[in-house]
Every structure is written in structure tokens, then in C-alpha cells.
C-alpha positions in Angstrom: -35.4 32.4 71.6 -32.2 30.0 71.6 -29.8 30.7 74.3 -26.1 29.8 74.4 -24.1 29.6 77.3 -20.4 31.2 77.1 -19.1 27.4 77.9 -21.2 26.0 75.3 -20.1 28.3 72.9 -16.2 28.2 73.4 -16.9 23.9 73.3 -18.8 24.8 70.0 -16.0 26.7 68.5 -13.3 24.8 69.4 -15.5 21.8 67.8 -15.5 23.8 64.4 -11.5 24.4 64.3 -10.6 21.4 65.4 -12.9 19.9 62.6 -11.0 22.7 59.8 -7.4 22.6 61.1 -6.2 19.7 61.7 -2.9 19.5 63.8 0.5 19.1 61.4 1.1 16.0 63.6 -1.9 14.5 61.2 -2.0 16.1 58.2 -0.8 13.8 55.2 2.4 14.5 53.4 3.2 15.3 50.1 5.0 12.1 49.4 1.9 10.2 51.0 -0.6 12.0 48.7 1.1 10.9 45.5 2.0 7.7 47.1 -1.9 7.2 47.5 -3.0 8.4 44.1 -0.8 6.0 42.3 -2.0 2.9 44.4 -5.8 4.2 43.7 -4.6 4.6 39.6 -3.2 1.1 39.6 -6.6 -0.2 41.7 -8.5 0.7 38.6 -6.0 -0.1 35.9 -6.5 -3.3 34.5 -4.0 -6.1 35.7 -2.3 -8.5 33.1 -0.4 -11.5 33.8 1.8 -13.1 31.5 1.4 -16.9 30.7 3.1 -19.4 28.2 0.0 -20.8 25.6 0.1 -23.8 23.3 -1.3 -24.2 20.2 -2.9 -27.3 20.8 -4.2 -28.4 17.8 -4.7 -27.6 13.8 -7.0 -27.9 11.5 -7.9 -26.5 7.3 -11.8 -25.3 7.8 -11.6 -24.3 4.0 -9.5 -23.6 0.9 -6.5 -21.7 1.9 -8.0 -20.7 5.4 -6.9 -22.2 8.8 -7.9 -22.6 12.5 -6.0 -23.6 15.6 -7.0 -23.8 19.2 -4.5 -22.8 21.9 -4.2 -23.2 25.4 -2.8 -21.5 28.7 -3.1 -21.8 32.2 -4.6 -18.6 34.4 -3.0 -19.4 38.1 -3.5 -15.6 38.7 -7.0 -15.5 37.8 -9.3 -13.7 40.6 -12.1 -14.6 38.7 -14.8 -17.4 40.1 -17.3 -19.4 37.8 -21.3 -19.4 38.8 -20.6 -21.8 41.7 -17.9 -19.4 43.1 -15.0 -21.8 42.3 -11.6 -20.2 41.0 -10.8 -19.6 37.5 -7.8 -21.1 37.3 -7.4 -22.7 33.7 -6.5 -24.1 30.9 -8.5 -21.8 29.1 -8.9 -23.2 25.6 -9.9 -20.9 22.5 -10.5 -21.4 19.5 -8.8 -19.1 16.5 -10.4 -18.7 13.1 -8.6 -16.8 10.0 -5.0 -17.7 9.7 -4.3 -18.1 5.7 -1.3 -20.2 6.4 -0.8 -23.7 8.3 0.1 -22.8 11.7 2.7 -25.1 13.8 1.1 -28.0 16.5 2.8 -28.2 19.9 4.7 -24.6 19.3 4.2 -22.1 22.7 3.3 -18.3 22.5 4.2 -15.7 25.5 0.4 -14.2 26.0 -1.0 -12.0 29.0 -4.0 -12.6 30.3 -6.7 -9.9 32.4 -6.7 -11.3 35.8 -10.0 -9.6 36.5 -11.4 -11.2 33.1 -9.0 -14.6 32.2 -10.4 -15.0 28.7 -9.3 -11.8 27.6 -5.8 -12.3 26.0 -2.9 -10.8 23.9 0.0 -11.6 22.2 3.2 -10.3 23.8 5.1 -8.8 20.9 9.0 -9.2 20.9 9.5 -5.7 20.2 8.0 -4.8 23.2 4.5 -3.3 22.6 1.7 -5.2 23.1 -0.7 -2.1 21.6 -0.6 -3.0 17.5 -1.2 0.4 16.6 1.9 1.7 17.8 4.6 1.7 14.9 7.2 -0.7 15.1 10.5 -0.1 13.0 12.8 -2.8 11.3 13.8 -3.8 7.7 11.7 -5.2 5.0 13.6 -7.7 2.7 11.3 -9.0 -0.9 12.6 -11.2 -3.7 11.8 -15.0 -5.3 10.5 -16.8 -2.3 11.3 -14.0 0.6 9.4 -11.6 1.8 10.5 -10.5 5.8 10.5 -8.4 8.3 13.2 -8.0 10.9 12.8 -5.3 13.8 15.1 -3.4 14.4 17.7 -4.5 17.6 15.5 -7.6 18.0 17.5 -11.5 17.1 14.6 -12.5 15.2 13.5 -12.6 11.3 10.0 -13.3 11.0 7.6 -14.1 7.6 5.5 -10.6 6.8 2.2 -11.1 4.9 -1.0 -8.5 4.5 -3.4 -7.2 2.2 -1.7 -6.7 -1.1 -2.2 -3.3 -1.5 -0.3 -2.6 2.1 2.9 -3.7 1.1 3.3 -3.6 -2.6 4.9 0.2 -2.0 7.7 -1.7 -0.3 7.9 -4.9 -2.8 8.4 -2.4 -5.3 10.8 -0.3 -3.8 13.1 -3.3 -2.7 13.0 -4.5 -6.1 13.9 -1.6 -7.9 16.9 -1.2 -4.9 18.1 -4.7 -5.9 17.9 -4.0 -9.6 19.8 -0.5 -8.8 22.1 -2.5 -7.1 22.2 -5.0 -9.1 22.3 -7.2 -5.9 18.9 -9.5 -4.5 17.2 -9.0 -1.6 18.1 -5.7 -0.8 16.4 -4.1 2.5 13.8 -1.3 2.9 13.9 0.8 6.1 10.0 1.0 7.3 8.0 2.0 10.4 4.7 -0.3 10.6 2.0 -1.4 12.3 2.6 -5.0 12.9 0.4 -8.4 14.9 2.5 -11.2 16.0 1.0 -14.5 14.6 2.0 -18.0 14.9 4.7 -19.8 13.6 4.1 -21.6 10.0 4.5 -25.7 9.7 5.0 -25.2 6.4 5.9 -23.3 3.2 8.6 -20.6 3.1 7.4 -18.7 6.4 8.6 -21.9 7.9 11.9 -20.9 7.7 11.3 -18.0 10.0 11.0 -17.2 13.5 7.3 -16.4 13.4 4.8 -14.6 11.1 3.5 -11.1 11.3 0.9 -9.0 10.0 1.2 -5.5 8.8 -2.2 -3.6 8.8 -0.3 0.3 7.9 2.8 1.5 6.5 3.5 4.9 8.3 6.8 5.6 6.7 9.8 3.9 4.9 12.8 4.6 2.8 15.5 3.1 0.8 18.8 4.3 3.2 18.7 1.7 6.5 19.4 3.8 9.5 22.9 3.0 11.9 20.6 2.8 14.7 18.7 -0.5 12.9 20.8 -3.5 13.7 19.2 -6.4 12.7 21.1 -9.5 13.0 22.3 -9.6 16.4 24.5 -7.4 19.2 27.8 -8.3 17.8 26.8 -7.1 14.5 28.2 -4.5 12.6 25.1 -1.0 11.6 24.1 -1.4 7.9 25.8 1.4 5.7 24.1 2.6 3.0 25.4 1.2 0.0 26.0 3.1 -3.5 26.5 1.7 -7.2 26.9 3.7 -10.3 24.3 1.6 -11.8 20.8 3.3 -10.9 17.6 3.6 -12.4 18.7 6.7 -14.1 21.4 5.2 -16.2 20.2 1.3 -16.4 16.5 1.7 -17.7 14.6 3.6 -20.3 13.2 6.0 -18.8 12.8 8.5 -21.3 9.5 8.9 -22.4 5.7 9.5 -22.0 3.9 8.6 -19.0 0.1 8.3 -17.8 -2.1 7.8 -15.2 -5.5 8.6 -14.3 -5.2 10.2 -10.0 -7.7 11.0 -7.6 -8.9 14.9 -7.7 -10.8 16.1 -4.6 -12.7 18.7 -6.5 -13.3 16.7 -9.9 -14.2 12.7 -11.0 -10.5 12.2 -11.4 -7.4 13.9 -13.0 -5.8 13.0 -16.7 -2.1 12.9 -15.8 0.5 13.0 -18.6 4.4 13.4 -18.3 7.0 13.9 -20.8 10.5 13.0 -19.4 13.1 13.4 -21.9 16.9 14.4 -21.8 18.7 16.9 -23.2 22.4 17.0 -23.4 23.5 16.7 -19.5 19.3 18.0 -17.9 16.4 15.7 -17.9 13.2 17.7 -18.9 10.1 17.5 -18.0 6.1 18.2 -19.8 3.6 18.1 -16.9 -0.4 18.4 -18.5 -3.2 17.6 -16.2 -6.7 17.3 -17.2 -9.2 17.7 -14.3 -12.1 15.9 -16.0 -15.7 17.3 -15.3 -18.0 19.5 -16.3 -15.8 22.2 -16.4 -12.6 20.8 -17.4 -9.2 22.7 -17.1 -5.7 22.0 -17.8 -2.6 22.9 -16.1 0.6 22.3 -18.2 4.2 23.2 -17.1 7.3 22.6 -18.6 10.4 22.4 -15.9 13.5 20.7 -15.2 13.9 17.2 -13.2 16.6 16.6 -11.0 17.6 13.1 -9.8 17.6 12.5 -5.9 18.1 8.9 -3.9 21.1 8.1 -5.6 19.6 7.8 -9.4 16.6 6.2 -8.1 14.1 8.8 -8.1 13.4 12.3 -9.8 12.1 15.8 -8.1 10.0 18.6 -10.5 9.4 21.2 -9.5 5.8 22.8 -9.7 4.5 26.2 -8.7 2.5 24.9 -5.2 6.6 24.9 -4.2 6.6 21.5 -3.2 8.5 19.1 -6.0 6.4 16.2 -7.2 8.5 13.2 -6.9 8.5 10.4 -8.2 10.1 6.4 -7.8 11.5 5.7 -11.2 10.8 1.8 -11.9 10.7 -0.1 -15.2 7.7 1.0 -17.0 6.5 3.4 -14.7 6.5 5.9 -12.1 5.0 5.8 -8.2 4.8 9.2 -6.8 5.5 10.1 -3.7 5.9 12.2 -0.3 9.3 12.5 1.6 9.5 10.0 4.1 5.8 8.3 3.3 5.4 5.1 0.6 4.2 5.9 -2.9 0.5 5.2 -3.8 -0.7 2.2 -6.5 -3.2 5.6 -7.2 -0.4 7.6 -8.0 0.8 5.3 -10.8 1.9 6.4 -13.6 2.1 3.8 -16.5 5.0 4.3 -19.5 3.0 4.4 -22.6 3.9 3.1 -26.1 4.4 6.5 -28.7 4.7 6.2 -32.2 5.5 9.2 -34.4 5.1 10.0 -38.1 4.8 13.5 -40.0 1.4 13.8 -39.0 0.6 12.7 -35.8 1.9 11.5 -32.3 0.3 8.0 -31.0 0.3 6.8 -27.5 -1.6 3.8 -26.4 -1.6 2.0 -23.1 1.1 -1.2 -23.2 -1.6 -3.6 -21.8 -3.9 -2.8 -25.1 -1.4 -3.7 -27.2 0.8 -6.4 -26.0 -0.3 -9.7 -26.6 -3.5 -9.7 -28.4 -2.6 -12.0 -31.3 -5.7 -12.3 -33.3 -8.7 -9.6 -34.0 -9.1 -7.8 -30.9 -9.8 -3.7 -30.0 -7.5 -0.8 -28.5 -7.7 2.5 -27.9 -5.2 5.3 -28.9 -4.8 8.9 -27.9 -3.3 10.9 -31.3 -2.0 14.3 -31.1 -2.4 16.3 -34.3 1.2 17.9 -35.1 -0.6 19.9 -38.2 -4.5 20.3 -36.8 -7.2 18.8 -38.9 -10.3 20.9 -38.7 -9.8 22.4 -35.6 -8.3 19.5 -33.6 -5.6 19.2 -31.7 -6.2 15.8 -30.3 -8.5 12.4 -30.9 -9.2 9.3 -29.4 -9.6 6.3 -31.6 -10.9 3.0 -31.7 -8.6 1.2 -33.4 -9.8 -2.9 -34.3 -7.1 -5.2 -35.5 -7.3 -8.5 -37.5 -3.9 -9.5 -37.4 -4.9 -12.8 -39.7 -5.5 -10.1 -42.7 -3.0 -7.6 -41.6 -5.3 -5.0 -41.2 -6.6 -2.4 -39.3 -9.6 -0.2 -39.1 -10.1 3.1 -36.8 -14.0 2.2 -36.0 -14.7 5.0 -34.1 -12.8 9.0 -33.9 -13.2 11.6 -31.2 -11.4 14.9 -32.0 -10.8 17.1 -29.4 -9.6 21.4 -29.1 -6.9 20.3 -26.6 -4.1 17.9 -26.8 -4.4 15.0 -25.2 -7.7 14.3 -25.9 -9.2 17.6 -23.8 -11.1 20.3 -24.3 -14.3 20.4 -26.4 -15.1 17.7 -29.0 -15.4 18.9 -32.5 -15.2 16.2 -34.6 -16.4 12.4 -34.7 -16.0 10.0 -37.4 -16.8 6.2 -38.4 -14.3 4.7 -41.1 -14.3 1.2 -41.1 -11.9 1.4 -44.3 -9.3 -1.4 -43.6 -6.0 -0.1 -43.7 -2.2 -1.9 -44.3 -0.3 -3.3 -41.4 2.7 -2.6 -43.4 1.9 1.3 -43.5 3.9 4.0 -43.4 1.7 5.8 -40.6 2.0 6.0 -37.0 -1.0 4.3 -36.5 -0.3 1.5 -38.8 3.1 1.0 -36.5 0.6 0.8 -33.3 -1.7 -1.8 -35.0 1.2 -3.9 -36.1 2.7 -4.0 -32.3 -0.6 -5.9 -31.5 0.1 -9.1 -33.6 3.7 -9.6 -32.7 
């Protein structure tokens, strides 16, 4: 049996409150509490310090690829080397993948970890040092330019990527100066961007720096007034507007292809009809989703031009217009406020037209061949011959003998070379160059 005295107890229980409520006089304050959790979130944040590096020395390592090794000090270092001796610098690496000559001697603002000294980064002008955050500027292309300038920063820097990243915006800057009818006109884009060194040569020389652009997130012709680009004292870029645009400068009018991506089939046959009549354009949509079970969609509707002349909305019954950039030879579709895909491509094709038959056939089949070579033509049937509507022909030129010969005939139930196939042929009869035929007209494009 455990006996507690009366004093022992009181001691006991004034043990337990004082333990569970502790006088205001010591209780920490509100203030203090938050003051203490952000010292113990910046504890375990990692620490950079900022530090000026020089690129030391250059060097080619192969055809068309570079190397450089740069230098900065680390004063701020808290890390020790195995004998327990500060870390304290130069700290000398050495960089492998530039595809341009990089400047000797030039000097780079870089932060450093001061827990890990070898660990670096660029600091980027903009502001950002994360290269996955979007930064926002104007993209200039033309003979022997091709920048980038961000937006309310005094520099103009060299842009260069993969091929496939920017051509959206070499096309669209092109097609704004040929609107224009104006050079170097600038494209409004938000990007992911690395700050690289300075060139010693080339045209990038001429710039502030170089930079990398890994995505394109969005872009568009019409440069905001919050983008000013060369300087405080400058005045915002207005939008500029010319009668001449792409709707009354090129031919437009015509057929167009392109084979797109289709989630639910190996890809999807695209052909589009844009033609005008009186003050409307009009256009022919028919998509083939190749496969086993192939369907088509057609739809007939009216375009209307948007971005000043420059660009053409239809729309489809989904409710959201398919539009497209209209460009010489072609058209790049696109979403609202996102760059148009090389997928999306739709190429003008060459059409011919006799009593008989309509012949379309791809421009890079035809143009330049100049001796015997092959092409391939897509015919629809105005009067169908033994149940087709369609065919796809081999057509073999000899442009020495003026003559042609359609090797090899597909017909098909469906225009456009779709549907079932009901009837293939071999004639190797050589036909006339100087023909009256549609076909004839398609051969002889190949030999001029």
C-alpha cells in the first residue's frame, strides 16, 4: 500500500500545474512564434551567394561544338576540404556544349550554395534564376537576326534552340513583315529561357548575350503597352496596321493538305478548300481518319478573317473555330494565345482541272525534277468511272521524251482517295506531254 501525505500531495500537484500552465510572464508571443518559425525556415533553406565568374579560357573540342572554363571566387563558402581548411575559391569548371564560340576574359553574375560552393547558377537579368518560369519579351527574325529582348530589361540578346522550338515564331514574324511589308517585325512571346555566354564571333556578337529557349508557352503578333523594350525613356510599341495582309497580298485561294496526328487512329487525311465568292471566303473541310475503320467528316462553312488579314477562323460543329495562320503556301493551325504546330501544317497543293477529273499533287513532287523521275497524284473523278470517285496514281515522267505514264492506279468509293478500293490498274502506255488532260498538265509541271 502507497501512502501520500497531504503535504506531499499539494507539492505534487502544484508540480503538475506549474509544469501545464505556465505563468503569461513566460509564455511566448505571437510575434515571437512567427519570428522563430521563419528563422528555423531560413536555417534549412539553402543559402546562395552571389559572385562575379570569368570565363577563363576557350577552346573548339569538335566541329561546331565549344567548351570554356570559368572561374569565381567563394569568400562565403562554409564549406572545408578533407583537411578541414576553408573553401574559399577560385573554383574553376569546366563547360561542355556551347554550339557557338564563347567570348575569353568576359564576367558572368553567378550564385553560388554556400553550404555546397560548386553548385552554381546563372543570375538571369530578368530576375529569375528558376529557367522554368516564363519570361516575356519580343522576338525579332529576318536575314542575319534572330533576338530576343525581355520585356522592361536594356538588353538585346542572340536567341538560338532546337529548330522545331522556334520556327512557330520565325514564321509568324516573317509573315508580320511580309504583311507589313516592313523587316524585322516583332512577335510578343512568353518563354522559357537560359542565359548563356556572350559570342566572340558571328552575328550573336553583336548582342548583349545569348539565350536559350527550351518552350514557347504563348505568343502573338500584337506587342503589349506594358513590353517596353528599348529603354525607360522609350515610348510602348503600338500595334501597327497596313491594308496589305495576307488576305489581299497572297494566293490564298485554293486546296490544302496535310496529314495531323489523331489520338484514336494512325493519323488524319486533312483537306481544305478555301475559295471566295463575291465579298465571303468559303470553306470545304474533309477529314479522313485512316485505319481500319476509316470515316470521314466533311463540312462545308464560311471563313472569316481575324488578326488583321493575317489569319482565318471556321467554324466546326465541336464550337470551337479551327484557325489557322495564312502564310505563302500554306497554313499553320492554331490555338488562341498558343504557337501553331509544324504537325498542324497544312501544305497548298498544285490542282489541275479538265472535263474529267480534278488533280492535286504535292508541290515538292513536282517542282524541280528535270529528267525521268516519279510522283504521286490524288484525282477526283467529276463523272465516276466504275464506281470510283477518287484514285491515287503513280505517275513516271521522262521529260527527255515528253512523256508520261500512270504505272500504277488505285480507285477508291470516296473522294479523296477514301473509302474502299475498287479498282487497280497498270498502264504503262506513254502518254503526250502536250495533252489536253489534267494529268498531262501535272506531268509537264515536272520538266519546267
Amino acid at each position: 500500500m502507497i501512502k501520500i501525505f497531504q503535504g506531499a500531495l499539494i507539492a505534487l500537484l502544484a508540480s503538475q500545474m506549474a509544469g501545464c500552465n505556465q505563468p503569461e510572464s513566460t509564455k511566448p508571443t505571437a510575434q515571437q512564434t512567427k519570428q522563430s518559425a521563419q528563422q528555423q525556415t531560413e536555417q534549412q533553406q539553402p543559402k546562395w551567394l552571389q559572385a562575379e565568374a570569368t570565363i577563363k579560357s576557350v577552346a573548339q573540342v569538335s566541329e561546331g561544338m565549344y567548351a570554356y572554363t570559368l572561374s569565381y571566387p567563394a569568400t562565403g563558402s562554409k564549406a572545408v576540404n578533407a583537411a578541414g581548411e576553408p573553401i574559399a575559391g577560385p573554383i574553376v569548371h569546366n563547360v561542355f556544349g556551347l554550339t557557338y564560340l564563347p567570348k575569353a576574359g568576359q564576367t558572368l553574375t553567378i550564385e553560388y550554395l554556400a553550404e555546397e560552393p560548386l553548385m552554381y547558377r546563372m543570375v538571369q537579368p530578368w530576375g529569375s534564376a528558376d529557367p522554368t518560369t516564363p519570361v516575356a519579351g519580343v522576338y525579332t527574325y529576318g536575314h542575319e537576326v534572330e533576338s530576343f529582348t525581355p520585356c522592361n530589361v536594356k538588353k538585346d540578346y542572340w536567341i538560338t534552340s532546337q529548330k522545331t522550338v522556334l520556327d512557330p515564331l520565325r514564321d509568324a514574324s516573317l509573315a508580320k513583315a511580309k504583311q507589313l511589308k516592313s523587316p524585322y517585325q516583332g512577335i510578343y512571346a512568353e518563354m522559357q529561357l537560359m542565359l548563356l555566354p556572350a559570342a566572340a564571333d558571328g552575328f550573336a556578337a553583336d548582342y548583349d548575350g545569348v539565350v536559350e529557349a527550351f518552350e514557347i508557352k504563348k505568343w502573338t503578333n500584337d506587342i503589349p503597352e506594358t513590353c517596353i523594350t528599348a529603354g525607360p525613356d522609350s515610348e510602348p510599341p503600338t500595334t501597327m496596321t497596313d491594308e496589305h495582309s495576307s488576305r489581299n497580298s497572297l494566293d490564298w485561294d485554293g486546296y490544302y493538305y496535310g496529314a495531323i496526328p489523331c489520338a484514336s487512329c494512325p493519323q488524319i487525311d486533312r483537306w481544305l478548300q478555301l475559295k471566295q465568292k463575291g465579298e465571303s471566303t468559303q470553306a470545304e473541310l474533309f477529314d479522313i481518319y485512316r485505319g481500319t475503320d476509316e470515316l470521314v467528316s466533311e463540312l462545308t462553312a464560311s471563313a472569316r478573317w481575324i488578326k488583321d488579314g493575317g489569319a482565318i477562323a471556321i467554324t466546326v460543329d465541336t464550337g470551337t473555330p479551327l484557325q489557322f495562320i495564312v502564310g505563302e503556301s500554306a497554313l499553320m493551325q492554331y490555338a488562341e494565345g498558343e504557337a501553331p504546330l509544324e504537325d498542324y501544317k497544312l501544305g497548298k497543293m498544285l490542282h489541275y482541272s479538265d472535263r474529267n477529273m480534278d488533280v492535286f499533287t504535292d508541290r515538292s513532287h513536282l517542282l524541280g525534277l528535270q529528267g525521268s523521275s516519279k510522283f504521286e497524284a490524288i484525282v477526283n473523278y467529276k463523272t465516276p468511272n466504275q464506281t470510283a470517285n477518287s484514285a491515287r496514281i503513280q505517275v513516271t515522267v521522262d521529260c527527255g521524251k515528253k512523256t508520261y505514264t500512270t504505272a500504277e492506279v488505285t480507285g477508291y468509293t470516296g473522294r479523296f482517295a477514301s473509302g474502299s478500293i475498287v479498282k487497280t490498274a497498270n498502264d504503262k502506255t506513254a502518254q503526250p506531254l502536250t495533252g489536253d488532260t489534267a494529268l498531262a498538265a501535272a506531268a509537264l509541271e515536272a520538266c519546267h
